[in-house]
N, CA, C and O atoms as a Tripos MOL2 file, in Angstrom:
@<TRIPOS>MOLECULE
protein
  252   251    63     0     0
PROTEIN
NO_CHARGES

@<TRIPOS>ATOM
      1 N         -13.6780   -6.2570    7.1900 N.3       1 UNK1
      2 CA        -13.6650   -5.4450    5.9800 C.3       1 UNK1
      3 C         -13.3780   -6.3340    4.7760 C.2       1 UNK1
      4 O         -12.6670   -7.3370    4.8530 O.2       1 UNK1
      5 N         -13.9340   -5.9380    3.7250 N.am      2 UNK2
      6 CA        -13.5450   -6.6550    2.3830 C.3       2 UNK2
      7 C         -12.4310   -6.1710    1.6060 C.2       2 UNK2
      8 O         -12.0920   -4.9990    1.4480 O.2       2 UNK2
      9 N         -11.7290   -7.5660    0.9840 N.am      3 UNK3
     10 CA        -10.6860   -7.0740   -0.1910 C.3       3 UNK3
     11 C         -10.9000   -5.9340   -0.5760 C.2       3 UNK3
     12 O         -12.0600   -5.8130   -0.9670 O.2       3 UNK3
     13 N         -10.0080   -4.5690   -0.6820 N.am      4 UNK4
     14 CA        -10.7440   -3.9260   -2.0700 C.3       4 UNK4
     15 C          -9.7270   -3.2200   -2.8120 C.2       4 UNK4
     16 O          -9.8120   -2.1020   -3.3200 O.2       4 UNK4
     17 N          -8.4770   -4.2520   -2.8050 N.am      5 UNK5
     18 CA         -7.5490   -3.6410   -3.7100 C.3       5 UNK5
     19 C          -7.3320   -5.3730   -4.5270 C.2       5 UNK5
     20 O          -7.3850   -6.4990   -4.0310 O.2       5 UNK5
     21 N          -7.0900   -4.9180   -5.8970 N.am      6 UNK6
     22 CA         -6.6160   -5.7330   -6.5240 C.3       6 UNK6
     23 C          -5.2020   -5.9090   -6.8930 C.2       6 UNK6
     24 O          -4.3450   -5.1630   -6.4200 O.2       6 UNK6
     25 N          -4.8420   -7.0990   -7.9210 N.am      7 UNK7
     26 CA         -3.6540   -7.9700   -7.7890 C.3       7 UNK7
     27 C          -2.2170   -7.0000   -7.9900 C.2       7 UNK7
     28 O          -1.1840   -6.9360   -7.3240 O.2       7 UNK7
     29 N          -2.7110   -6.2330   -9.3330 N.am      8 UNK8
     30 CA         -1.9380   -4.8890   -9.3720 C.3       8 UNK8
     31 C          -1.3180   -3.7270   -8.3620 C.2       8 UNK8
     32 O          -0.2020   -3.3010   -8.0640 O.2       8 UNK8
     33 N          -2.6610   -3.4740   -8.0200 N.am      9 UNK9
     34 CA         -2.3490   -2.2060   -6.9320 C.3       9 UNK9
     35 C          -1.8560   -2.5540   -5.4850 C.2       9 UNK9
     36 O          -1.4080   -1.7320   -4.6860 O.2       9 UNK9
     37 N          -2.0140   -3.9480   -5.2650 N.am     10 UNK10
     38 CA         -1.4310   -4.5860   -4.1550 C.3      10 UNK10
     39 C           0.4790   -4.5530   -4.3490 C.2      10 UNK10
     40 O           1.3710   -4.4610   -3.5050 O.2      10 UNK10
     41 N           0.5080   -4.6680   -5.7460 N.am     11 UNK11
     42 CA          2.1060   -5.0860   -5.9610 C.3      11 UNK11
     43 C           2.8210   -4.0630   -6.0040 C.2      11 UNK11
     44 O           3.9710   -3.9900   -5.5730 O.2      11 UNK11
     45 N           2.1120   -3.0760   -6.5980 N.am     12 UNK12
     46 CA          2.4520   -1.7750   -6.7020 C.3      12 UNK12
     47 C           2.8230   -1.0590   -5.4370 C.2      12 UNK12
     48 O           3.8040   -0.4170   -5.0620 O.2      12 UNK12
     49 N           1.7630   -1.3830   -4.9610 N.am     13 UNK13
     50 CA          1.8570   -0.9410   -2.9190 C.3      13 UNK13
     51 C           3.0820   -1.7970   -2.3520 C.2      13 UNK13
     52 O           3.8660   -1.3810   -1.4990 O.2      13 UNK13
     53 N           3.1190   -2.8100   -2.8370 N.am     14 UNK14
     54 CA          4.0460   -3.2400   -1.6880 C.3      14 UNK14
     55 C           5.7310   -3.0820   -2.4340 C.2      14 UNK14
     56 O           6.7080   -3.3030   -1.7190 O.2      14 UNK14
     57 N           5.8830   -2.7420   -3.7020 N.am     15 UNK15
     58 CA          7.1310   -2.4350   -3.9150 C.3      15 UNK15
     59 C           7.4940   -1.0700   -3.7020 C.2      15 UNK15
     60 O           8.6240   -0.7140   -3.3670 O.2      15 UNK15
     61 N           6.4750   -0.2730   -3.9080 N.am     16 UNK16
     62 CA          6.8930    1.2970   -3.1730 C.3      16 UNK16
     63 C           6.7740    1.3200   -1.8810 C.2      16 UNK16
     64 O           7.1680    2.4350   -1.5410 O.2      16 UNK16
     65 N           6.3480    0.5250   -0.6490 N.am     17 UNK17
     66 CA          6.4250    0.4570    0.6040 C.3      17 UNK17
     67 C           7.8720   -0.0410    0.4530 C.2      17 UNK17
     68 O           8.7080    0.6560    1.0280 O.2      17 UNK17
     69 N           8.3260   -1.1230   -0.2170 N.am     18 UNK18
     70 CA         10.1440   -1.6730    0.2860 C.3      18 UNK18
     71 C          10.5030   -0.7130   -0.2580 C.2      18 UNK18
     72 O          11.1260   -0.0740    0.5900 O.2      18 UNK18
     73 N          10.5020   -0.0900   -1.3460 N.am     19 UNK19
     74 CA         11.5860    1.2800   -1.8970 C.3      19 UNK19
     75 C          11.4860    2.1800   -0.9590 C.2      19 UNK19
     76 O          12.5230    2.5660   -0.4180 O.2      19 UNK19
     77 N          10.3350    2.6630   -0.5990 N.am     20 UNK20
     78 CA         10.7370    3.4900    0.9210 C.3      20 UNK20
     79 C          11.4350    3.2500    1.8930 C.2      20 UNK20
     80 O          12.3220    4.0260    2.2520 O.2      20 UNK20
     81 N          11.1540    2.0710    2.5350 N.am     21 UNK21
     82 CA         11.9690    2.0170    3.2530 C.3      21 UNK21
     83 C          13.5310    1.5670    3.1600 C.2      21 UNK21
     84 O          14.5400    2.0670    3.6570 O.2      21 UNK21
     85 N          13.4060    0.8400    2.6290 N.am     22 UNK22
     86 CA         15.1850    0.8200    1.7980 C.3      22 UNK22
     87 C          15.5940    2.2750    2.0480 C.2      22 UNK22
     88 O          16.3590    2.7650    2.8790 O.2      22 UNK22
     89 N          14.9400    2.7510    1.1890 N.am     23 UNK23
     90 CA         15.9700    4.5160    0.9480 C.3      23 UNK23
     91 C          15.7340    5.1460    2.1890 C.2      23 UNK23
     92 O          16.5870    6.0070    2.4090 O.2      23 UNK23
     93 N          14.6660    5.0010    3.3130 N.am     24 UNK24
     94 CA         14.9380    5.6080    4.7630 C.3      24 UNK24
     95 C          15.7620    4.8930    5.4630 C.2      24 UNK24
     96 O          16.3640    5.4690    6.3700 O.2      24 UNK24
     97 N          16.0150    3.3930    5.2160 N.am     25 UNK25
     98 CA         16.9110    2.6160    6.1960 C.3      25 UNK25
     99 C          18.4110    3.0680    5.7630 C.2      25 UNK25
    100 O          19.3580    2.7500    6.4820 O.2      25 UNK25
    101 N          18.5410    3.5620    4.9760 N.am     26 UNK26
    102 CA         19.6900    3.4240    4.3340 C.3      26 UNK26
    103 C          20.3960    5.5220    4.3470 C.2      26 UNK26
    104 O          21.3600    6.1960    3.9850 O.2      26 UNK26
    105 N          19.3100    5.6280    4.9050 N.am     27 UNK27
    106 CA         19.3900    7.3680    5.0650 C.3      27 UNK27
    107 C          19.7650    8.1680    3.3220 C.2      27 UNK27
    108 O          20.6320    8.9530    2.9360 O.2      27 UNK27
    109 N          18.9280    7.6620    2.8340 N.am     28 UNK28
    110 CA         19.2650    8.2940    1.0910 C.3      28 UNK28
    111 C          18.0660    9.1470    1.1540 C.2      28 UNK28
    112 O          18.1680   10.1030    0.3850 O.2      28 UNK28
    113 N          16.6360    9.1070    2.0140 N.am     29 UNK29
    114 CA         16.2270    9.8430    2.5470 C.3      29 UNK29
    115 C          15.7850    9.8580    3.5700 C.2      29 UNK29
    116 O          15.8530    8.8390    4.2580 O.2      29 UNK29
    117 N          14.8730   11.5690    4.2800 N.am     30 UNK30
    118 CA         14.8980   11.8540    5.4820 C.3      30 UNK30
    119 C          14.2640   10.8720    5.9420 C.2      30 UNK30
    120 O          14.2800    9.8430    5.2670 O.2      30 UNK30
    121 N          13.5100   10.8850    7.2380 N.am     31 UNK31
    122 CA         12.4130   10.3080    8.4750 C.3      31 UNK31
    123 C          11.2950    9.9320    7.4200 C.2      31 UNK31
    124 O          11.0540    8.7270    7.4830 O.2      31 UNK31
    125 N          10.5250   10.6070    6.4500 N.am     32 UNK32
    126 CA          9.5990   10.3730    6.0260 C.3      32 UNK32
    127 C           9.2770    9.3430    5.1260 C.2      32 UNK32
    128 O           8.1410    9.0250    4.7740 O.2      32 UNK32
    129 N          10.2370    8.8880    4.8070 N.am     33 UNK33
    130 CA         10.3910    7.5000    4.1630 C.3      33 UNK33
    131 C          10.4630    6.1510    4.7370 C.2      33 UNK33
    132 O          10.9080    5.1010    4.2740 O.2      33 UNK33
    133 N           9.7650    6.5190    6.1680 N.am     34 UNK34
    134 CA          9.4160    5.3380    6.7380 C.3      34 UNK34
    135 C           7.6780    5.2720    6.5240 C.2      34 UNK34
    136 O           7.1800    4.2040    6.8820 O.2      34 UNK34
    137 N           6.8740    6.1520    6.0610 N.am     35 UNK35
    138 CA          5.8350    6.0570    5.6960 C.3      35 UNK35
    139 C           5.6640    5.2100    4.7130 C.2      35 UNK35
    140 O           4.4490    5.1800    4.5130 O.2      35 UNK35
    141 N           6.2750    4.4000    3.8810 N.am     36 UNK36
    142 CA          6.6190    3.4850    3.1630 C.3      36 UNK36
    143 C           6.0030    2.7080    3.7300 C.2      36 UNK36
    144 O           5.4080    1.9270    2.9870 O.2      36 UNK36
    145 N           5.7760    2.4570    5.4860 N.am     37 UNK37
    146 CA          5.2900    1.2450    6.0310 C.3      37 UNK37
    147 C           3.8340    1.2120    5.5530 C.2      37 UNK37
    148 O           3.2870    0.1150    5.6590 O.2      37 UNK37
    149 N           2.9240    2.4730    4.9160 N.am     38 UNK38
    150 CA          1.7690    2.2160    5.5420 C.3      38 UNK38
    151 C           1.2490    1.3450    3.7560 C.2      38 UNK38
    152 O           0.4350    0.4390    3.5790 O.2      38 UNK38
    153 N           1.9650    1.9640    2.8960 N.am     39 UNK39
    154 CA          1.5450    1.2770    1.8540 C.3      39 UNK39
    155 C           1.9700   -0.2950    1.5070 C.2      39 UNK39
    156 O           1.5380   -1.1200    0.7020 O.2      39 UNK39
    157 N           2.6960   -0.3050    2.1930 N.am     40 UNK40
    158 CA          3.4460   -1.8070    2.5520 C.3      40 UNK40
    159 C           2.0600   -3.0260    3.2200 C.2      40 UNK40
    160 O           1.7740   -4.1390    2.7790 O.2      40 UNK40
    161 N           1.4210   -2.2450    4.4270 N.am     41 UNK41
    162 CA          0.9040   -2.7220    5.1820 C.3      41 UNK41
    163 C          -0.5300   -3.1980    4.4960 C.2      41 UNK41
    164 O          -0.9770   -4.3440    4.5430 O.2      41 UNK41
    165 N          -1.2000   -1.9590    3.7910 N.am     42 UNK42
    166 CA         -2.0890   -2.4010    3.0470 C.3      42 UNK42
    167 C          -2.2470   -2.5620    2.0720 C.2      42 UNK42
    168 O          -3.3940   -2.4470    1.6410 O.2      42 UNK42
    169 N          -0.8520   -3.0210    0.9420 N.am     43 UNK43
    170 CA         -0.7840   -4.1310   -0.0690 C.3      43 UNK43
    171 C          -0.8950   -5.5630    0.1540 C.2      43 UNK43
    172 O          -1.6450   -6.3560   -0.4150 O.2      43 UNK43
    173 N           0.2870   -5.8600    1.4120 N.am     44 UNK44
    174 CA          0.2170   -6.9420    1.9650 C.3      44 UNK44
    175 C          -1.6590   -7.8240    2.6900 C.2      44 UNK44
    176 O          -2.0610   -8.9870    2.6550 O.2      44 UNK44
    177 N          -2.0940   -6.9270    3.0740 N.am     45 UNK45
    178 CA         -3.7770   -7.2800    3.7150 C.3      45 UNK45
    179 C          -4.7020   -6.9620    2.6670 C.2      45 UNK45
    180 O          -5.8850   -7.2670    2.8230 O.2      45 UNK45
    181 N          -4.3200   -6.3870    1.6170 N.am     46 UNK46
    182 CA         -5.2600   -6.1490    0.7280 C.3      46 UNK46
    183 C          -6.5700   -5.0370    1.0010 C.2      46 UNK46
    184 O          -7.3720   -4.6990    0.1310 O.2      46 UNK46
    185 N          -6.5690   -4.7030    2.0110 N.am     47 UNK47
    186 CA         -7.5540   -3.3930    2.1660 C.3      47 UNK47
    187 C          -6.7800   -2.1480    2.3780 C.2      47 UNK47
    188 O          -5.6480   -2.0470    2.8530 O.2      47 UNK47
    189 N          -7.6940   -1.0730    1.8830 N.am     48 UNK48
    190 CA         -6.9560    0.2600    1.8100 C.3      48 UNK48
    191 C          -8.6210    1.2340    2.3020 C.2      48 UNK48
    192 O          -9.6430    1.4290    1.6430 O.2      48 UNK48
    193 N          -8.2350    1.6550    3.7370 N.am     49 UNK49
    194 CA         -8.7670    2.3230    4.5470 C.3      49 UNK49
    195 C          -9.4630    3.4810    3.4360 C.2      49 UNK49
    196 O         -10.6560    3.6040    3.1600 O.2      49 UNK49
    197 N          -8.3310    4.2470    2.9270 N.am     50 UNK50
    198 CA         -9.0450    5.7620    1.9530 C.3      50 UNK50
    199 C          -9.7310    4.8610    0.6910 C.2      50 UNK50
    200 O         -10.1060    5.7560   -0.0670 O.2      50 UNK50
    201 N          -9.9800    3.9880    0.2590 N.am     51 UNK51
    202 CA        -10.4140    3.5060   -0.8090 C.3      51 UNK51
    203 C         -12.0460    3.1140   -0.4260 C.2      51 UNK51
    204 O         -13.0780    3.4210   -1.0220 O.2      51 UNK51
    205 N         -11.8630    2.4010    0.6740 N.am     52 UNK52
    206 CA        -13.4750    2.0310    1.6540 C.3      52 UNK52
    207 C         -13.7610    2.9270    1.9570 C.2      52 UNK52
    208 O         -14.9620    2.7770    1.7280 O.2      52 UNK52
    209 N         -13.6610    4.2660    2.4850 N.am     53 UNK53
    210 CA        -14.2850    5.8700    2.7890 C.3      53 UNK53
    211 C         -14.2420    6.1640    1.1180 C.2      53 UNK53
    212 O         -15.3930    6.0030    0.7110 O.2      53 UNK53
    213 N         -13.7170    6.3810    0.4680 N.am     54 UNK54
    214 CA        -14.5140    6.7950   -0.8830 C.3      54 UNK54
    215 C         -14.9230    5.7610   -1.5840 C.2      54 UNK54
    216 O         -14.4570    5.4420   -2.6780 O.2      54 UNK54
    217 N         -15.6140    5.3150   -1.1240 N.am     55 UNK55
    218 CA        -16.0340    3.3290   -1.7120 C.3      55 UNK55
    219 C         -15.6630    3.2670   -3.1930 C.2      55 UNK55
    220 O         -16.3810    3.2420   -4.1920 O.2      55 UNK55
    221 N         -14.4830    3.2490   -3.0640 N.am     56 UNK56
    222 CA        -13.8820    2.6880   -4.2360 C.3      56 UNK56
    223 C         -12.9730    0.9370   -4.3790 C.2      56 UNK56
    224 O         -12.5260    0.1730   -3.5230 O.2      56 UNK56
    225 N         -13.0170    0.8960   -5.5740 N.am     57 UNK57
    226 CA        -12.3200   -0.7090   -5.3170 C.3      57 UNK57
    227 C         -11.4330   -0.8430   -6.5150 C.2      57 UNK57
    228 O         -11.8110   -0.1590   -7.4660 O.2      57 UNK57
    229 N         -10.5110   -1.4450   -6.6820 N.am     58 UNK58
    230 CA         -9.4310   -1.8580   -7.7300 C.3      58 UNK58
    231 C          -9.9520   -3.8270   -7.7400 C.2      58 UNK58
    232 O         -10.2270   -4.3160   -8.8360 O.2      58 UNK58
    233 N          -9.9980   -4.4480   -6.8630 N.am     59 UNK59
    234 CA        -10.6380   -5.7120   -6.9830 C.3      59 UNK59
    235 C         -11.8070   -5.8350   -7.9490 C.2      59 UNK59
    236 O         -12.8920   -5.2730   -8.0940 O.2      59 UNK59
    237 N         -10.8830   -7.1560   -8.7620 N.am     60 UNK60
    238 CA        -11.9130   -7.6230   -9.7760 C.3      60 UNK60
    239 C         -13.0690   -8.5140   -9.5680 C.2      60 UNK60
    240 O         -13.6800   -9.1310  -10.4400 O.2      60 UNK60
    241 N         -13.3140   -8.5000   -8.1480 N.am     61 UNK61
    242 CA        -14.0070   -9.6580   -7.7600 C.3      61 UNK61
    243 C         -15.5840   -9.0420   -7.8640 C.2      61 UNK61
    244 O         -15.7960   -7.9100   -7.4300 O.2      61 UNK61
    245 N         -16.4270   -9.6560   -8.3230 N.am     62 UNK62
    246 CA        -18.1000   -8.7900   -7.8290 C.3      62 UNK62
    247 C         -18.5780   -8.4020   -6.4710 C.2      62 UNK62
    248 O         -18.4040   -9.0420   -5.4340 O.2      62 UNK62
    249 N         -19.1960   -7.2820   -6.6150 N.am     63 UNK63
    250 CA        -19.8380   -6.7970   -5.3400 C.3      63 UNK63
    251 C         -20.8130   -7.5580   -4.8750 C.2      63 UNK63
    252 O         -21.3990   -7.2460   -3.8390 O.2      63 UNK63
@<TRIPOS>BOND
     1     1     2 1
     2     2     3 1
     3     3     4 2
     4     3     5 am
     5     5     6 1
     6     6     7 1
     7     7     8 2
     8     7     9 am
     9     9    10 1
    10    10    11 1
    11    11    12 2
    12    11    13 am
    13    13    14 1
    14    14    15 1
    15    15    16 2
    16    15    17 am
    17    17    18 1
    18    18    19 1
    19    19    20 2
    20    19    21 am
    21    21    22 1
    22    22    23 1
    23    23    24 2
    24    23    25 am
    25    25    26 1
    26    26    27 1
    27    27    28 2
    28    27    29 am
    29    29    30 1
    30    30    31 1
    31    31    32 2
    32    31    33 am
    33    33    34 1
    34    34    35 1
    35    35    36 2
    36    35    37 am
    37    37    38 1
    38    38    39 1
    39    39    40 2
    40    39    41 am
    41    41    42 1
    42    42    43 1
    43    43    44 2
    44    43    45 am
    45    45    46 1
    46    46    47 1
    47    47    48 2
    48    47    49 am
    49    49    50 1
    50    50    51 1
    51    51    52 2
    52    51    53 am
    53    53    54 1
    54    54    55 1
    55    55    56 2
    56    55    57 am
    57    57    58 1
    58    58    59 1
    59    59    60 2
    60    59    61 am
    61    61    62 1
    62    62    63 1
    63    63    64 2
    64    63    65 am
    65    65    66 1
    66    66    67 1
    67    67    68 2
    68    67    69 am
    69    69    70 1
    70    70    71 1
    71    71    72 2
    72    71    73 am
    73    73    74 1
    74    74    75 1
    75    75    76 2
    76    75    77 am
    77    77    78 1
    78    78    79 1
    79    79    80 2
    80    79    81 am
    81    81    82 1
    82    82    83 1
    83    83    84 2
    84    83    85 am
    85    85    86 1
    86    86    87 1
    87    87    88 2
    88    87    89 am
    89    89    90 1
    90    90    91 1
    91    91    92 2
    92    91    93 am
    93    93    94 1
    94    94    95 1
    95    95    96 2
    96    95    97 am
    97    97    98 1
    98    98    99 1
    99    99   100 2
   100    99   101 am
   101   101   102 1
   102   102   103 1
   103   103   104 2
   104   103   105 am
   105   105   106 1
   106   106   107 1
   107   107   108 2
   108   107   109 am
   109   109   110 1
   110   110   111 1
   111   111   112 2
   112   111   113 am
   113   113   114 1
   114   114   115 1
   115   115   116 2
   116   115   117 am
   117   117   118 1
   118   118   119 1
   119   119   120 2
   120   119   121 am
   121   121   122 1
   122   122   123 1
   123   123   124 2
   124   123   125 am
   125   125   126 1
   126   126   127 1
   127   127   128 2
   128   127   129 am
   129   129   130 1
   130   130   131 1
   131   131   132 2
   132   131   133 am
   133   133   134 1
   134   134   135 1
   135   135   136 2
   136   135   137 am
   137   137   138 1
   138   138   139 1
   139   139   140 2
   140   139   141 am
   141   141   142 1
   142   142   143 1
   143   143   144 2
   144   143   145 am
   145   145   146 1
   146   146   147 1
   147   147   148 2
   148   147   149 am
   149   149   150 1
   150   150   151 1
   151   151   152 2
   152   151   153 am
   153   153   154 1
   154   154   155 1
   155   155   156 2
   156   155   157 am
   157   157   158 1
   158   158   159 1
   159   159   160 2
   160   159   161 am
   161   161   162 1
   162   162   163 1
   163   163   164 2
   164   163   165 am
   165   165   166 1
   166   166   167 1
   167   167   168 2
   168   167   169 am
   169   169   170 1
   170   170   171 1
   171   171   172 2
   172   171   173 am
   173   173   174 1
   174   174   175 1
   175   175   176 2
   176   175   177 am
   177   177   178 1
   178   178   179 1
   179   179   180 2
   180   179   181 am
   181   181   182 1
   182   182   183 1
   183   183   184 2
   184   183   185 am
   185   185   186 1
   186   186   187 1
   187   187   188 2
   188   187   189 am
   189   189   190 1
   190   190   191 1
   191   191   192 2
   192   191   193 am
   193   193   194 1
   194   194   195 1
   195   195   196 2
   196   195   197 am
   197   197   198 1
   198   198   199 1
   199   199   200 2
   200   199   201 am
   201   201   202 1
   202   202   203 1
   203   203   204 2
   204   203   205 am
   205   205   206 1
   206   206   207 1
   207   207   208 2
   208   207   209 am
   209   209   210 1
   210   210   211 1
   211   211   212 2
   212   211   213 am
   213   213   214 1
   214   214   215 1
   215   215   216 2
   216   215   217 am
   217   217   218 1
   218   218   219 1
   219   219   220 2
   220   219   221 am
   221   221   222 1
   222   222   223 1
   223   223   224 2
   224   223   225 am
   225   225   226 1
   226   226   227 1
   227   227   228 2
   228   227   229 am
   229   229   230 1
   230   230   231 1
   231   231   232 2
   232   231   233 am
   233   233   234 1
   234   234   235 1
   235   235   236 2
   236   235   237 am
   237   237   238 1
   238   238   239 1
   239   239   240 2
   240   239   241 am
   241   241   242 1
   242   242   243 1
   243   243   244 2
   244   243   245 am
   245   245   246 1
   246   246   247 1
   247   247   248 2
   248   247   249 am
   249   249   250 1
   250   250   251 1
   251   251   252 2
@<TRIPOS>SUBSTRUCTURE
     1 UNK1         2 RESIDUE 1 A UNK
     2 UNK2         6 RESIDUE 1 A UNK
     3 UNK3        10 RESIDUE 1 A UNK
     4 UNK4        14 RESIDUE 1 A UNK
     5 UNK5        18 RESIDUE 1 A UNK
     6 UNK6        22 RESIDUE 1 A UNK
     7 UNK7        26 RESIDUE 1 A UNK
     8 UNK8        30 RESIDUE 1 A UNK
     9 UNK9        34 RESIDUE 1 A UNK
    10 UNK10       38 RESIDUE 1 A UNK
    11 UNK11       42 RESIDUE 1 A UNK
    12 UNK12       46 RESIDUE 1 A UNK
    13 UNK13       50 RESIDUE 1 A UNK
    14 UNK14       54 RESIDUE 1 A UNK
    15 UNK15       58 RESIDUE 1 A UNK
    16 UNK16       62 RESIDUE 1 A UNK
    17 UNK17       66 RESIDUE 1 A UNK
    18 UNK18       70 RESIDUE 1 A UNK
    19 UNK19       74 RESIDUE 1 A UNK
    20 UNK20       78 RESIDUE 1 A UNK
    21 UNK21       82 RESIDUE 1 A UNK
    22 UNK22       86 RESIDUE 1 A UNK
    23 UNK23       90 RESIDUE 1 A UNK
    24 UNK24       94 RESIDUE 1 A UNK
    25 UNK25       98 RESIDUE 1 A UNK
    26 UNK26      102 RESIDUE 1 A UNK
    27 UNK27      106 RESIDUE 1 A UNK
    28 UNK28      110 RESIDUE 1 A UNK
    29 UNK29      114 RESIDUE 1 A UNK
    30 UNK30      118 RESIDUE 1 A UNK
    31 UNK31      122 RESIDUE 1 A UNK
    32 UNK32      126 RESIDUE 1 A UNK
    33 UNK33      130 RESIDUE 1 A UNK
    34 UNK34      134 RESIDUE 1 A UNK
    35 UNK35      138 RESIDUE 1 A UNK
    36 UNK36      142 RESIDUE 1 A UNK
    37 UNK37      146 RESIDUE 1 A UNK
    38 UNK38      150 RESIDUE 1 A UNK
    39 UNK39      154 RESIDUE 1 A UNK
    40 UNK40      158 RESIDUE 1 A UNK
    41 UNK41      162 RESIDUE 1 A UNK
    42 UNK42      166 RESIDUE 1 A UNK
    43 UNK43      170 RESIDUE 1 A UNK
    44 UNK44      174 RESIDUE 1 A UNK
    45 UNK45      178 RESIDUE 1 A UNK
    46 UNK46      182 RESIDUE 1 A UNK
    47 UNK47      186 RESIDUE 1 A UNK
    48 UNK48      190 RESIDUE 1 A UNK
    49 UNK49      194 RESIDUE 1 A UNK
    50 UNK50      198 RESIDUE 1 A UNK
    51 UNK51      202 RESIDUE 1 A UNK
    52 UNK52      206 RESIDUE 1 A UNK
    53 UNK53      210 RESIDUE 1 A UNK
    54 UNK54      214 RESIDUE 1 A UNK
    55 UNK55      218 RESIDUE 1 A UNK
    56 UNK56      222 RESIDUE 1 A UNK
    57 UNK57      226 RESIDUE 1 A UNK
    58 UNK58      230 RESIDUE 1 A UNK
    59 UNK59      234 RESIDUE 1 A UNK
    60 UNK60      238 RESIDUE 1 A UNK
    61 UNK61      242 RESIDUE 1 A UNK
    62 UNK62      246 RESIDUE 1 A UNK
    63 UNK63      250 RESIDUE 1 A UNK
């Protein structure tokens, strides 16, 4: 699969993936704040599964 998040939305993803989980590790909130992992996961790899099904892209790179 190709990049298709850019430099922004990658950083963005991956600091609201650690704020989630921080605040679930830390029980400030419930269970569901381990979903934190998934935006974590695809800031860090740079692809975002719902973005390629609605072929969308935040990457500044050319098609």
């Amino acid at each position: 699969m190709k990049v298709n998040e850019g430099t922004i939305d990658r950083a963005v993803r991956v600091i609201a993936g650690l704020v989630l989980i921080g605040l679930a590790a830390t029980h400030t909130v419930g269970a569901w704040g381990w979903i934190g992992v998934l935006p974590l996961v695809t800031g860090l790899v740079g692809i975002c599964p719902a973005y390629a099904m609605l072929g969308m892209s935040t990457c500044p790179m050319k098609k």
